[in-house]
N, C-alpha and C positions, 0 to 999 in steps of 0.2 A: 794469292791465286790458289784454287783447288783442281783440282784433274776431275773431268765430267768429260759428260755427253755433249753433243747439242740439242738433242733430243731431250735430254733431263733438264737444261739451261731455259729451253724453253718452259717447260714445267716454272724451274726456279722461280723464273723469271715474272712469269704468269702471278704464281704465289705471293711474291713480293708487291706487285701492283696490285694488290688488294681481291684480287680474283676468286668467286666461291665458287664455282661449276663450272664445268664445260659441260657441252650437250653434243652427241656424234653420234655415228655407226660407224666400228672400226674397222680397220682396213691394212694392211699390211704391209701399208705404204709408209705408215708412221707408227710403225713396233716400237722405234724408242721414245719414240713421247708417251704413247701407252704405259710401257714401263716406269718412266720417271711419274706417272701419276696414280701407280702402284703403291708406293708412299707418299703421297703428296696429301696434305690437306684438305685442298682441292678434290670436290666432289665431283664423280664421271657419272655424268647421265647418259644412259646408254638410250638411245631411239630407238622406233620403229624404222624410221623414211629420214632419210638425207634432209630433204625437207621440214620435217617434223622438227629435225633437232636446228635448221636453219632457220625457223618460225621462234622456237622456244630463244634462242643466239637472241634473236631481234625484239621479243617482249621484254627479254632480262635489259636488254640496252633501253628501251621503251620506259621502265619502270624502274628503272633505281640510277644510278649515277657513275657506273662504271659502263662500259662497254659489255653486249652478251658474246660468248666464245662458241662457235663451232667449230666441229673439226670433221673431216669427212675424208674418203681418199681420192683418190685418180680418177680421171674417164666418166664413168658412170654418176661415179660419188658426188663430184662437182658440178653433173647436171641437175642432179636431183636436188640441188640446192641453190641451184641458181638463183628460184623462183625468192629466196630471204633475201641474196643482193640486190636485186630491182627492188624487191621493197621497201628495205630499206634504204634506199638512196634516194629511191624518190620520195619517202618519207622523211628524208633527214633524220634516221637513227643510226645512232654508236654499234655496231656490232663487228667483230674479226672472224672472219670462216680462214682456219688453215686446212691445207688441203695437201694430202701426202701426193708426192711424183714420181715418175719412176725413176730409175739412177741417172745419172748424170751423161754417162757414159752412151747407155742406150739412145738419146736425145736426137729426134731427125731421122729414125728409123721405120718407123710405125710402132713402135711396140706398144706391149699389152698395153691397155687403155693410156695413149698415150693421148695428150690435147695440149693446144698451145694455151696457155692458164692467160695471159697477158691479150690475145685475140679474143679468147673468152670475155674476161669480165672486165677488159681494159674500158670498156666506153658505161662502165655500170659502176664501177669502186672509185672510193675516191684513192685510192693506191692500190697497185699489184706489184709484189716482191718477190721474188724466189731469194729463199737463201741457198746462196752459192759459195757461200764463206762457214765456214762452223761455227767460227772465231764469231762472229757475228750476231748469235743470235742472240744476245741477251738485249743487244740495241735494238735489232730488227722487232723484237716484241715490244719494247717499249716506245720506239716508232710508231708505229700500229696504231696501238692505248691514243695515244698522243693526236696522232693525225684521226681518228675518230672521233675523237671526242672535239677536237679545236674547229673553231669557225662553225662551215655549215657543217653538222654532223654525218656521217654515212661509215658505209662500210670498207674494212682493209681486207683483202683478201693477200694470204701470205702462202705461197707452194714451198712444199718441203721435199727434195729430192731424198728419197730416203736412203741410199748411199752417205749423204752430208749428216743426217741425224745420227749416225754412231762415229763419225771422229771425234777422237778427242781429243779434248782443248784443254788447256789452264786459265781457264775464264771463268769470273765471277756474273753476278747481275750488275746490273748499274741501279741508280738512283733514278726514279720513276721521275719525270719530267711535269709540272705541273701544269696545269691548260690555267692560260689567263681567263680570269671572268669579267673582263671590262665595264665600268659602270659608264655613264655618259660626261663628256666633259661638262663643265659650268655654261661654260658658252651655246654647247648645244643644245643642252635644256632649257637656258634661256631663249633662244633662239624657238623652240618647239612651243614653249608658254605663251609666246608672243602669236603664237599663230593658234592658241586653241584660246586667248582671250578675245582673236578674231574671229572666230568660228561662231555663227547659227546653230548649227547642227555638224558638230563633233560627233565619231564612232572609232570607239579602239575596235580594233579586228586582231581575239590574240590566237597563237597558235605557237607551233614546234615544241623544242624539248627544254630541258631547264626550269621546270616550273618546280616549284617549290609550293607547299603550306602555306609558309612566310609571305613566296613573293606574291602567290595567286591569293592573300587575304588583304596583303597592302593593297597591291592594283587596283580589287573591287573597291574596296574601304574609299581610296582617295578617287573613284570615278562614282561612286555613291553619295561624296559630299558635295561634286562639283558636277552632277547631275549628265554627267558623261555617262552612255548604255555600252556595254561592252559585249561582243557576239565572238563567238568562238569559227574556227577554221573547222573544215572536216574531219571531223572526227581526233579533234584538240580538245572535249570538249569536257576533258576536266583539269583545262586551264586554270580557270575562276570558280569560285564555289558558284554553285546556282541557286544558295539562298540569299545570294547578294541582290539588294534590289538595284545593282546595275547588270547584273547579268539580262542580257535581253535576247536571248535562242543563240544559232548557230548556222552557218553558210553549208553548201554545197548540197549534195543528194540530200533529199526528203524534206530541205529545212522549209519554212511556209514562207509562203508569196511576200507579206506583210515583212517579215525580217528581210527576205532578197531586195525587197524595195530600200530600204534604212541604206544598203549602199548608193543607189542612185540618190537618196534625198539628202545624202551626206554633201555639206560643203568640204569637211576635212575626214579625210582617214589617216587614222595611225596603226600600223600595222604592225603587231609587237610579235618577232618570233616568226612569223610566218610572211608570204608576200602574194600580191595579187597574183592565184595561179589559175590555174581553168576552171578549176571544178569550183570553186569557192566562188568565184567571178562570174558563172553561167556560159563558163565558155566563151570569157574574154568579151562579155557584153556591157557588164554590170561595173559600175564604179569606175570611170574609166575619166571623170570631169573633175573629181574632188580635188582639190590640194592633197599630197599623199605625202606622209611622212611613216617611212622604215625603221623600224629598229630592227636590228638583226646584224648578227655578227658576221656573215658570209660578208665579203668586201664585193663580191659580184654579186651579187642577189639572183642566185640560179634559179632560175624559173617565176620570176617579176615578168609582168605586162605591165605594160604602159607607164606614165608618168612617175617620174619622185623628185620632189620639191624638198627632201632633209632625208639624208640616211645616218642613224646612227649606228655604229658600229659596234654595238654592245650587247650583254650579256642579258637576256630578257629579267632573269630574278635579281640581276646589278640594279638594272633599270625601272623595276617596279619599287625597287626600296628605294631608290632614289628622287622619283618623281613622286611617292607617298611622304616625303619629308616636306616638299612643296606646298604651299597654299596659291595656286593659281589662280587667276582673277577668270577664269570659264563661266561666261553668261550667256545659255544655250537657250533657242527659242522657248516659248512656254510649250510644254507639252511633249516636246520631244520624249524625254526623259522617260515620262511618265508613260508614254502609249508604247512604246517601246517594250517597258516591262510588263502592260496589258497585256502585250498581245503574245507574248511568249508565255504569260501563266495562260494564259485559254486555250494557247494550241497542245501545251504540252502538257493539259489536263485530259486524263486519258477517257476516251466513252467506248460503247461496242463500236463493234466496225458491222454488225449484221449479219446477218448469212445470205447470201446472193445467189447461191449453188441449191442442187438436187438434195446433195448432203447435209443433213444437218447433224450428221454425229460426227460433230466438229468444234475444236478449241476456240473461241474468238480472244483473238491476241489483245482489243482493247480491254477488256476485262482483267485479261490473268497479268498485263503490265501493270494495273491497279494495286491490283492482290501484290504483285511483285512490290512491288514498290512499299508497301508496310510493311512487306514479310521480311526484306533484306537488309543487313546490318548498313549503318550509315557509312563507315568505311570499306565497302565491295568494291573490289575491283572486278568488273566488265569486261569479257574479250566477246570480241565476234570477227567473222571472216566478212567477208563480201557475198552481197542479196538483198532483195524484198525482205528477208528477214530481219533486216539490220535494223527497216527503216521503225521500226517499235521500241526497242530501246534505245535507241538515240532521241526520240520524240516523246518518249515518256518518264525513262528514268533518270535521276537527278544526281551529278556527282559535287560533292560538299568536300571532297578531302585528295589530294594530289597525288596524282601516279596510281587513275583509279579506273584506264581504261588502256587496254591493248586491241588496237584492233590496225589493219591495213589503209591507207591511206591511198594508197595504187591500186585498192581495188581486189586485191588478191584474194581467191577462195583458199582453203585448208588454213587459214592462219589460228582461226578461236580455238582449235581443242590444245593443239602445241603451247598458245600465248596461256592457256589456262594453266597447263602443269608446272611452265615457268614462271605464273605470276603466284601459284602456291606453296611455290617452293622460294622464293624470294621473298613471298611475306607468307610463312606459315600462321602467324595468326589472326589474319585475317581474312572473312570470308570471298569466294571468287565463284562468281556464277559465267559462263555461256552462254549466250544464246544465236544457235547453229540451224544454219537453213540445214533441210539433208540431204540435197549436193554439195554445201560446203561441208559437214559431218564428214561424211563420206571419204573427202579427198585426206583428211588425217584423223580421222575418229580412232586410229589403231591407236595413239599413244594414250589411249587409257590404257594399254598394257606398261607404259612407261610409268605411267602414274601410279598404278599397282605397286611397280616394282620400286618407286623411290619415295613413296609418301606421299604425292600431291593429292588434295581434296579440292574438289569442285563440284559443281552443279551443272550440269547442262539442261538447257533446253533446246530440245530437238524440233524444230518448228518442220513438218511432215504435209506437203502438198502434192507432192509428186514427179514436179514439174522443174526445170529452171523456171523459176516464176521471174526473175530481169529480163531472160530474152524471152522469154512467151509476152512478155506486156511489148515488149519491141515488133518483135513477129506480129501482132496485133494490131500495131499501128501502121506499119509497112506494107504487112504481108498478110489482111486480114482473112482469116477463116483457112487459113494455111498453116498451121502448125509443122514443124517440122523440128530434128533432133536435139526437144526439149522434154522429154516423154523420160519418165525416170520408172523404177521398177525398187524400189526400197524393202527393207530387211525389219525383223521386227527392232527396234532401236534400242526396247530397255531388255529383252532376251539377249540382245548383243551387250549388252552395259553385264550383265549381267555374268555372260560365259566370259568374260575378262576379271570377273571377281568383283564388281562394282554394284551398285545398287542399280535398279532401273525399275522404271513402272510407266504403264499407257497412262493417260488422262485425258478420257475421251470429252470431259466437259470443263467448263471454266468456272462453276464452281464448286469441284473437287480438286484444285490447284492449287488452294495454300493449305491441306490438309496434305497433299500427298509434297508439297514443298518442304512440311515440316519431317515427314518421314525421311527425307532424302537429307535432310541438314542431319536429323538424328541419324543415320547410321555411319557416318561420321570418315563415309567411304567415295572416291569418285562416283557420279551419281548420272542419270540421265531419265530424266523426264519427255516419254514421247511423249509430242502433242500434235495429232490432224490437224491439219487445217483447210480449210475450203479452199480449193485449187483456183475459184474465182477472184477470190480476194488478194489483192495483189499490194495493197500499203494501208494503212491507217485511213480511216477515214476525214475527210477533211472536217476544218470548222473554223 
């Protein structure tokens, strides 16, 4: 036993479970953790926004294999943060927000930013803790790890009264607990064989976390010999490489008509990792007849509609190596197979989109996703927030290599500049682009002072309309020729990139966008490329 903190134990503790960064804004709520991560290994990424370092918490959990850490304090701290627990929960990502409180003592008073942490975020985390014990917290962290990562994944939210962070104990860490990764039994793969040598028209539907290189190259590989098309969840959609020729698009916002249909004309869906939720479904319309077989390790399948005829309870990259070991007898109609993968090269071959406006000193987005898409290194990781802007790079750029996209699944704006600095910082060497409506910019565009300050390189693009352009197309259909508080008044974007010490430049046309691309990869600095764009234009054009 050694004589410590609990405030340092937690550090310790953190350390030992393989932990490289935290991300926060501190607060004085948790001075001794601060201190124990004075010498610590453990890198502190200091934030702009509660939020900011809440979003960065949720890309680290997003893209690598441990849980992302934030830390925030009382009152304020925990609201400004909130917005990473919703999203990751209903995302199903790994992330721990500690959150300092005030003492113990004070408790039922009102005091200074005081809130009940457990009424907060109890109906949002998959666990809310205080530690009450000192003694305790080397377990209480490794709890946390444990319970995030196992089953469905989400977030732990742990309060720290900071009166309990400086007793001291004679406590060590313990021994990090490991998360089973369950493969599927014999029985139930046979069982699932039997029903896909039954199947017409078989579709894996993949999605959530766990994906591996490995598993997303076997999956495709053995749904490529056995003429099974495989479609990704919202924004899952570097599941599978997309030079598989069973990759066939993706479900939910922007995906094309032709893929939404493959659920209805499915007689069997397999559902790896993710389950029939709204948005993937059209809103609980779509796929609702098939035989449906689960994979997924949640034993409740939180947030499933409708039918399931097999749920396995296993590990998605257990269960893609395991059913690539199989040779299945799958004899899928003629053609499935094959129009399936048509029709996802054609949509997500990019064309202009036009100009339909007054303006035409204006970027057109199908153009510069072209350009992007040469220009970009094959392993880029991807972040964007929620918008019209989203719908371009999900529709046109192609992910070939795993853990190559951060973005919101709930929808959440500010998440792409935060998920950028943390996905730079988790994989420095390799390339990370944005692409930022500028109301989602906006809402955390400050942590390029973060990024400044810790080394992360990115690319953003700044997509620049003026408008919410989501609810102005809603407003439009509702509420036609009434616009109403969608109206934006925006900053110059790369002056701004710029007064933070980053690179930035206008690019009034689309094609001075892989010239002024390459300037931006060359200076070798966070980077942000404005681009206008015609406020009419509101998605990709169809085709």
């Amino acid at each position: 036993m050694s004589t410590t903190t609990a405030g340092h134990l937690i550090v310790e503790q953190l350390e030992r479970a393989g932990i490289k960064r935290v991300y926060g804004v501190p607060g004085e709520s948790y001075l001794d953790v601060l201190d124990g991560l004075h010498d610590s290994s453990i890198e502190t990424i200091v934030t702009r926004h509660e939020g900011g370092a809440g979003f960065m918490a949720l890309a680290e959990g997003r893209l690598t294999e441990l849980p992302g850490v934030a830390m925030v304090t009382r009152g304020p701290g925990a609201a400004n943060a909130f917005i990473a627990i919703h999203t990751a929960h209903q995302d199903a990502t790994p992330m721990i927000l500690f959150v300092g409180l005030i003492p113990v003592a004070d408790r039922g008073r009102e005091s200074f930013q005081e809130f009940d942490i457990n009424a907060w975020f109890g109906s949002t985390a998959k666990k809310v803790v205080t530690l009450d014990d000192a003694a305790s917290a080397a377990r209480v962290v490794d709890d946390a790890i444990f319970t995030s990562l196992s089953g469905r994944p989400g977030p732990v939210v742990i309060g720290l009264p900071e009166d309990v962070l400086v007793h001291t104990i004679d406590e060590d860490t313990v021994e990090p607990r490991k998360v089973s990764r369950p493969g599927p039994s014999a029985a139930a793969l046979a069982e699932l064989e039997t029903r896909l040598a039954a199947a017409n028209k078989p579709l894996i539907v993949v999605g959530g976390e766990g994906w591996t290189k490995e598993s997303g190259d076997a999956l495709a590989a053995w749904a490529a010999r056995h003429n099974v098309p495989v479609v990704a969840d919202f924004r899952a959609y570097d599941a599978v490489p997309h030079s598989s020729e069973s990759y066939a698009g993706f479900l939910g916002y922007g995906r094309s008509d032709v893929t939404a249909a493959l659920l209805d004309d499915a007689d069997l869906l397999v559902f790896l990792g993710c389950v029939r939720g709204d948005v993937l479904s059209d809103g609980y319309t779509r796929g609702l007849k098939a035989t449906t077989v689960v994979v997924n390790p949640d034993p409740d399948l939180l947030g499933h509609f409708g039918r399931v005829d097999q749920h396995l309870t296993a590990d998605v990259s257990a269960f893609s190596l395991a059913i690539a070991d199989t040779d299945s007898a799958v004899r899928p109609a003629a053609g499935w197979f094959q129009d399936a993968r048509a029709s996802y090269l054609k949509f997500s071959a990019a064309q202009p989109d036009g100009v339909h406006g007054v303006d035409t000193n204006t970027v057109d987005l199908g153009v510069v996703m072209e350009i992007l898409k040469q220009e970009m290194d094959d392993d880029a990781v991807l972040t964007f927030g929620a918008g019209n802007h989203a719908l371009w790079p999900a529709r046109y750029l192609k992910h070939d290599s795993a853990n190559s996209l951060a973005a919101p699944r709930n929808g959440a704006m500010g998440m792409g500049i935060p998920a950028a600095v943390a996905a730079s910082l988790a994989y420095p060497g390799r390339q990370v682009i944005s692409v930022a409506g500028d109301g989602c910019f906006m809402m955390n565009g400050q942590e390029i002072a973060t990024a400044m300050g810790h080394g992360a390189r990115f690319i953003v693009l700044v997509v620049d309309n003026g408008i919410f352009a989501t609810i102005r197309e809603h407003q439009e259909a509702h509420y036609p020729g009434r616009p109403s508080g969608t109206h934006m008044t925006n900053p110059d974007f790369a002056a701004l990139a710029r007064s933070y010490g980053g690179y930035g430049e206008r690019v009034d046309r689309a094609e001075d966008f892989a010239a002024a691309f390459r300037r931006a990869v060359d200076s070798g600095l966070p980077a942000v490329l404005h681009l206008p764009q015609d406020p009419t234009t509101r998605s990709p054009k169809s085709n």
